[in-house]
Residue frames as a rotation matrix with the C-alpha (Angstrom) as fourth column:
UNK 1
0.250 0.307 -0.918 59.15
0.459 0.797 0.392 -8.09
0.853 -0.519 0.058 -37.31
UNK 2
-0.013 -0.249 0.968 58.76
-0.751 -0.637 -0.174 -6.73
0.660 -0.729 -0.178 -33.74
UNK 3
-0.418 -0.432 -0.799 59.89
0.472 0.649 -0.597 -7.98
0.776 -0.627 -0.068 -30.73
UNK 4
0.606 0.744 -0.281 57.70
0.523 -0.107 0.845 -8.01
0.599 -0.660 -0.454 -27.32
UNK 5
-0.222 -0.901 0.373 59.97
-0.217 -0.327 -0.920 -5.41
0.950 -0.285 -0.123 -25.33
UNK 6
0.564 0.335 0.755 58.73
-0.824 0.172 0.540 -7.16
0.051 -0.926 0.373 -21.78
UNK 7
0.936 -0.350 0.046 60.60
0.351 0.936 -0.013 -10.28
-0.038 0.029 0.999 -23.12
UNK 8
0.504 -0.782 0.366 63.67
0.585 -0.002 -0.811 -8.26
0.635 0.623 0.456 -23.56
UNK 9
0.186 -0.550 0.814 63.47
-0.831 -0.530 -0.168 -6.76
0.524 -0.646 -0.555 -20.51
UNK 10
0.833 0.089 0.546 63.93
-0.484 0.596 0.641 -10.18
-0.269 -0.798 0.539 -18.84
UNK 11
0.472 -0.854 0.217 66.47
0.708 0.221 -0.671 -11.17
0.526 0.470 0.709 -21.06
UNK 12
0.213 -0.616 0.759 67.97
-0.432 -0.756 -0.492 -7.64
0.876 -0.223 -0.427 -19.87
UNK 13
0.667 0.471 0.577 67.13
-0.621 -0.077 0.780 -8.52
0.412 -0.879 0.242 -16.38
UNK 14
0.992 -0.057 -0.109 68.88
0.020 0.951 -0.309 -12.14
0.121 0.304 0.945 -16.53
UNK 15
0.528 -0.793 0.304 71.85
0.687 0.189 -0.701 -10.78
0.499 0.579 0.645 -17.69
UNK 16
0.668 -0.075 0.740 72.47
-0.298 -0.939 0.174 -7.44
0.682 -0.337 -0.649 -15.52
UNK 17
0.731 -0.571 0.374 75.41
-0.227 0.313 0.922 -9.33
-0.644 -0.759 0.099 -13.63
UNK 18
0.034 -0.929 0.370 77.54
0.894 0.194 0.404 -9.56
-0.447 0.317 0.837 -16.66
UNK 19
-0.600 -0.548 -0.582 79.16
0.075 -0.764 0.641 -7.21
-0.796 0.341 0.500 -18.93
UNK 20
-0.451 0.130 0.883 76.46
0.650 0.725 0.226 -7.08
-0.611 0.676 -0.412 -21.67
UNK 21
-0.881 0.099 -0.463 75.43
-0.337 -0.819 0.465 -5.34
-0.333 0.566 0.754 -25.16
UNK 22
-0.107 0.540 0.835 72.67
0.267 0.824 -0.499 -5.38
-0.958 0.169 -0.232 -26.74
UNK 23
-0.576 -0.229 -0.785 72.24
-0.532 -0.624 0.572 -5.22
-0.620 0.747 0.238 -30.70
UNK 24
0.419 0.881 -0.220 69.17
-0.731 0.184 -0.657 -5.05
-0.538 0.436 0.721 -33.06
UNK 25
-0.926 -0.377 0.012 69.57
-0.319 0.800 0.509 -8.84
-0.201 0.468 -0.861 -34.97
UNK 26
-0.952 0.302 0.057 67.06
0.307 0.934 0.182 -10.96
0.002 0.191 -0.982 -36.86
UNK 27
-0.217 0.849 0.483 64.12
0.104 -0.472 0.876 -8.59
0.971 0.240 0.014 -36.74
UNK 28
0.462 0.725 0.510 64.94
0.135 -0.626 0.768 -8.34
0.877 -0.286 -0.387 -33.28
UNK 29
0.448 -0.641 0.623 67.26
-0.689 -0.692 -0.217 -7.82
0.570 -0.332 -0.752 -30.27
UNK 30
0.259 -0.591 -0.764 70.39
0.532 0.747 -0.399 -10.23
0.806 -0.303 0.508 -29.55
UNK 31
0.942 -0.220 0.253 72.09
-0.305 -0.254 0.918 -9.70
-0.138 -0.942 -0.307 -26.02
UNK 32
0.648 -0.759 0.067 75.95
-0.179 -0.237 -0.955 -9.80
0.740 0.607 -0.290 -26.26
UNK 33
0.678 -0.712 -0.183 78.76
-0.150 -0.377 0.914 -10.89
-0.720 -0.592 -0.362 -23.86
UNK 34
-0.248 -0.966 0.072 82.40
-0.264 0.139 0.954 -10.49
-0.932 0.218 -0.290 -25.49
UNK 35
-0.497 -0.191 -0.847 81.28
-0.792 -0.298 0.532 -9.97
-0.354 0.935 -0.003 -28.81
UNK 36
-0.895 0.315 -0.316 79.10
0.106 0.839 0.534 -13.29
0.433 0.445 -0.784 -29.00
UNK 37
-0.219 0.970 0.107 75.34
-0.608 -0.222 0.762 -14.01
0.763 0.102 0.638 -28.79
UNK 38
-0.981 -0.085 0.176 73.70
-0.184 0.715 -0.675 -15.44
-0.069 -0.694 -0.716 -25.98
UNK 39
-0.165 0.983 -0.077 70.20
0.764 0.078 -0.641 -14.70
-0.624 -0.164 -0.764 -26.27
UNK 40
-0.915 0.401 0.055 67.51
-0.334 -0.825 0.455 -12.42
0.228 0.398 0.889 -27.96
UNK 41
-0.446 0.892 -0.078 64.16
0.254 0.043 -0.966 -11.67
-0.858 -0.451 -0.245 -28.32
UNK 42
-0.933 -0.190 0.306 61.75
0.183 0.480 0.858 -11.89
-0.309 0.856 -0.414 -31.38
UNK 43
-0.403 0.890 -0.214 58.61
-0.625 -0.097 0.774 -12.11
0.668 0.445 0.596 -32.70
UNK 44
0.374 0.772 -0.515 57.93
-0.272 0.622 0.735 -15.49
0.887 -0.135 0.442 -31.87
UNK 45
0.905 0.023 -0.425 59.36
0.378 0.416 0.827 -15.51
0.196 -0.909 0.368 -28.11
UNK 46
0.655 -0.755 -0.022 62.77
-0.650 -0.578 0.494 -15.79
-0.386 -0.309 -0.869 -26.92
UNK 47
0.817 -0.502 -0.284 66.13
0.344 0.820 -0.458 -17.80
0.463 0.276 0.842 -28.42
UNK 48
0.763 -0.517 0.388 68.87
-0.592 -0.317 0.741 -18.78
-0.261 -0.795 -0.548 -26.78
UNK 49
-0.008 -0.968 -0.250 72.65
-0.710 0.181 -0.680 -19.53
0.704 0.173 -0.689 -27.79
UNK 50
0.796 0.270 0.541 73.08
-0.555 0.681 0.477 -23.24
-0.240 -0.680 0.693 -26.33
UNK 51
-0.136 -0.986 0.097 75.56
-0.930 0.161 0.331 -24.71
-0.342 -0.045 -0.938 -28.28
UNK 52
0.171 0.838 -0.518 75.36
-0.879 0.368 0.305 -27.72
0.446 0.403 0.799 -29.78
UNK 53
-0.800 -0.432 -0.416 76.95
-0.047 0.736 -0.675 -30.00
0.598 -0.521 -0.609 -26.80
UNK 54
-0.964 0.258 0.058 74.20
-0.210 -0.616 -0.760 -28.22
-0.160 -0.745 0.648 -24.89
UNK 55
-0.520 0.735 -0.436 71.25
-0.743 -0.137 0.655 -28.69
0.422 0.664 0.617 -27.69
UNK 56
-0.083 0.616 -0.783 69.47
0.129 0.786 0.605 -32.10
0.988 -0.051 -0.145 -25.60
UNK 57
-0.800 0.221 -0.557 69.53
0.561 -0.050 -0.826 -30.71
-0.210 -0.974 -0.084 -22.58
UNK 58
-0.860 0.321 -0.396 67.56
-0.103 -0.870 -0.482 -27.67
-0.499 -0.374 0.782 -23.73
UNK 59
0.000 0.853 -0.521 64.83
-0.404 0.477 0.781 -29.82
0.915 0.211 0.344 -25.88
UNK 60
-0.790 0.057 -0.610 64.93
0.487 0.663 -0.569 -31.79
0.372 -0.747 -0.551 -22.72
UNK 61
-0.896 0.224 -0.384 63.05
0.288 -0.365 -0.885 -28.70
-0.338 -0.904 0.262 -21.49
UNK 62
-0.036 0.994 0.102 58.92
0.786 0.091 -0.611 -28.56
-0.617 0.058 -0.785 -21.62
UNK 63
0.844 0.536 0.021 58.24
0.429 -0.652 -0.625 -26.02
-0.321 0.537 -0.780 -24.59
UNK 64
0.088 -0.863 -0.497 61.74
-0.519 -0.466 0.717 -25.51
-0.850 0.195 -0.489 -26.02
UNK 65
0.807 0.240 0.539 62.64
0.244 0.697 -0.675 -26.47
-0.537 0.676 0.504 -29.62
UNK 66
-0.228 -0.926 0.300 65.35
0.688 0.064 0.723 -26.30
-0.689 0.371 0.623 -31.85
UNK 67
0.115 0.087 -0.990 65.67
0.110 -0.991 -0.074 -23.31
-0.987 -0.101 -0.124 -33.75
UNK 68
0.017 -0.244 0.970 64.95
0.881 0.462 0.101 -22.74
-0.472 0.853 0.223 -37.40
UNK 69
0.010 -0.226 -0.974 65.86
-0.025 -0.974 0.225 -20.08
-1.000 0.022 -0.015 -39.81
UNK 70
-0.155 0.027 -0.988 64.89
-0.967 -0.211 0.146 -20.02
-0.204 0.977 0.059 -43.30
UNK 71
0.582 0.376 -0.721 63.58
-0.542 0.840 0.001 -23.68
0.606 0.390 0.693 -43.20
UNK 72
-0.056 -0.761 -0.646 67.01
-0.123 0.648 -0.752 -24.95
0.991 0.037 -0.130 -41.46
UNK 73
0.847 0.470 -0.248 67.64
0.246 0.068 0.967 -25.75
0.472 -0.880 -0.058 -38.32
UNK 74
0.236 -0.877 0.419 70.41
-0.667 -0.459 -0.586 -23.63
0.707 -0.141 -0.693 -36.39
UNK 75
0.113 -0.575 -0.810 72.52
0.325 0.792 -0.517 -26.11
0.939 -0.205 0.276 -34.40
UNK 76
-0.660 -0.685 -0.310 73.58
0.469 -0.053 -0.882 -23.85
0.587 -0.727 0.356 -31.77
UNK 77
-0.861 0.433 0.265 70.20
-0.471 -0.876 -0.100 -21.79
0.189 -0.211 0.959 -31.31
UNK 78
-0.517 0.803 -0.297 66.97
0.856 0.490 -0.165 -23.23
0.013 -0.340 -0.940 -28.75
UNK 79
-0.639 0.632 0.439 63.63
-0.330 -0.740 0.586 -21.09
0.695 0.230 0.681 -29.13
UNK 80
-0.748 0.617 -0.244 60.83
0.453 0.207 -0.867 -20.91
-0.485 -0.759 -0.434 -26.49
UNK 81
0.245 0.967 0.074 56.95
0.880 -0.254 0.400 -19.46
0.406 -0.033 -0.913 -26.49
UNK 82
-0.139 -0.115 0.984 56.59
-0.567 -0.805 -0.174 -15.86
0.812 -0.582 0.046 -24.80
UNK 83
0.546 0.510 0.665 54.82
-0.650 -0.242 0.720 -18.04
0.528 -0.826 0.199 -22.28
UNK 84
0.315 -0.815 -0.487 58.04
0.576 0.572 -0.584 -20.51
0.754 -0.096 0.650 -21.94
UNK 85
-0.249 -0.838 0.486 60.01
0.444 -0.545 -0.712 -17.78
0.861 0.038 0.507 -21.52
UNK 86
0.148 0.439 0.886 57.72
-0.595 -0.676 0.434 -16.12
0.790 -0.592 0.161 -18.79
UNK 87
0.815 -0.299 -0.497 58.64
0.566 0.599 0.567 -19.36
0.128 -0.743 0.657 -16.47
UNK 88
0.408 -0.896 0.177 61.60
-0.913 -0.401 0.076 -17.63
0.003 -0.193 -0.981 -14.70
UNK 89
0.054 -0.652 0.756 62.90
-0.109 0.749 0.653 -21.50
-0.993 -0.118 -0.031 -14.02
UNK 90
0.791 0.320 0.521 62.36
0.439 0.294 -0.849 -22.20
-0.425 0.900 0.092 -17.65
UNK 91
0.936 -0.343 0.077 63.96
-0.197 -0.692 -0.694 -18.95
0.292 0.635 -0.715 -18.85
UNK 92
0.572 -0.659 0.489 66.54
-0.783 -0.263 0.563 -19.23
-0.243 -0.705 -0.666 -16.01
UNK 93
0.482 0.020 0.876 67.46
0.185 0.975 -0.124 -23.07
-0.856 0.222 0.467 -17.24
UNK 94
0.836 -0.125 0.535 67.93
0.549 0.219 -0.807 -22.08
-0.017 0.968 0.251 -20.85
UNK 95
0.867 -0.387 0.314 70.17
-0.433 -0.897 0.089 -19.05
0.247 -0.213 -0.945 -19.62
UNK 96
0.496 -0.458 0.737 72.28
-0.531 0.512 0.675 -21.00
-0.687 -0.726 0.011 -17.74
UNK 97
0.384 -0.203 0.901 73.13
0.498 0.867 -0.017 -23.04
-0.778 0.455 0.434 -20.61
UNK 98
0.853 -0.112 0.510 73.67
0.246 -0.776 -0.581 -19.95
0.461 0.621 -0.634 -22.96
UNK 99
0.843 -0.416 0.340 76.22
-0.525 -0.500 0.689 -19.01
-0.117 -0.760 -0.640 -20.31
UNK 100
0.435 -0.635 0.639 77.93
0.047 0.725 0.688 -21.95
-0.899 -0.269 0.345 -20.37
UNK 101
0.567 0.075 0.821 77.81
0.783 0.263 -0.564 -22.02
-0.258 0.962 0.091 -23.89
UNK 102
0.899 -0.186 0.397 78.95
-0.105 -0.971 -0.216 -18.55
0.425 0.153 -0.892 -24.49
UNK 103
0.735 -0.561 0.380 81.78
-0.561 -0.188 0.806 -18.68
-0.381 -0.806 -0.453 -21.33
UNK 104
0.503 -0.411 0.760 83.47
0.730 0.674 -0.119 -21.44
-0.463 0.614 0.639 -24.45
UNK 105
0.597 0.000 0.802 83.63
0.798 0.095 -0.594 -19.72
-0.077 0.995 0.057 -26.89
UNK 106
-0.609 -0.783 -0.127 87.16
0.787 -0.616 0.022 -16.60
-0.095 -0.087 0.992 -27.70
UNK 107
-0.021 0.352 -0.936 86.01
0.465 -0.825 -0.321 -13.02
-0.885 -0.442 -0.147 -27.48
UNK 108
0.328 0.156 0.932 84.86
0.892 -0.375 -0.251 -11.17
0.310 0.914 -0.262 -31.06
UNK 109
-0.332 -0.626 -0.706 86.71
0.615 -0.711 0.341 -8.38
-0.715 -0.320 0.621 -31.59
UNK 110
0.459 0.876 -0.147 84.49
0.267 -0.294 -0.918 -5.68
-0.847 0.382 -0.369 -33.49
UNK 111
-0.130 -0.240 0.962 85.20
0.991 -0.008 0.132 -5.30
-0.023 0.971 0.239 -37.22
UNK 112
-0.675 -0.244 -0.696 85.92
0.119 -0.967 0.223 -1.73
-0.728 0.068 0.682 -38.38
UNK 113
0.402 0.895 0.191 83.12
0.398 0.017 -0.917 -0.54
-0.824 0.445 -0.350 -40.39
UNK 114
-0.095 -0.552 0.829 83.79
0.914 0.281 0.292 0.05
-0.394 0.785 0.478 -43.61
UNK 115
-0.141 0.401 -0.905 83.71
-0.231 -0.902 -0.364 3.56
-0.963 0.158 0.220 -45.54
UNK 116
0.801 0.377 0.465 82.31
0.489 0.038 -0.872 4.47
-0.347 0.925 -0.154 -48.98
């Protein structure tokens, strides 16, 4: 599964005021602050780390749905359209809320990788 790399530069774009990583997830590319997810990009658009205090604002917004993953639905994780996502207010909206969401939650410290 590829991921549209125009959506990921806006995601990039978005984010270029904080401290962020980015790292290949889900068939395609999560955005990192402090070791947690905030966003990514995908096949099918863009998803975004809301939270699930957070989750009725972002259905609130025109073309935004709750996020599923093997049938389920992910509590903490809103999905858009590419052509959502191409609204900067849209995108900018869900961001925001990823932020907030994210700006919660303790800092992941990176697991040593294991050896053979």
């Amino acid at each position: 599964m590829a991921y549209d790399e125009g959506m990921a530069q806006m995601l990039r774009d978005d984010l270029a005021d904080h401290p962020f990583r980015e790292q290949k997830m889900f068939g395609g590319i999560a955005f990192m602050l402090a070791g947690n997810m905030v966003c990514g990009a995908y096949s099918g658009g863009a998803m975004f780390r809301v939270g699930k205090d957070r989750m009725a604002a972002a259905l609130a917004l025109p073309g935004v749905a709750q996020m599923m993953m093997g049938g389920r639905p992910m509590s903490v994780m809103a999905e858009c359209s590419p052509e959502t996502a191409a609204d900067d207010g849209l995108r900018g909206a869900l961001m925001r809320l990823a932020l907030d969401c994210v700006a919660e939650l303790p800092p992941k410290v990176a697991k040593a990788r294991k050896t053979r």
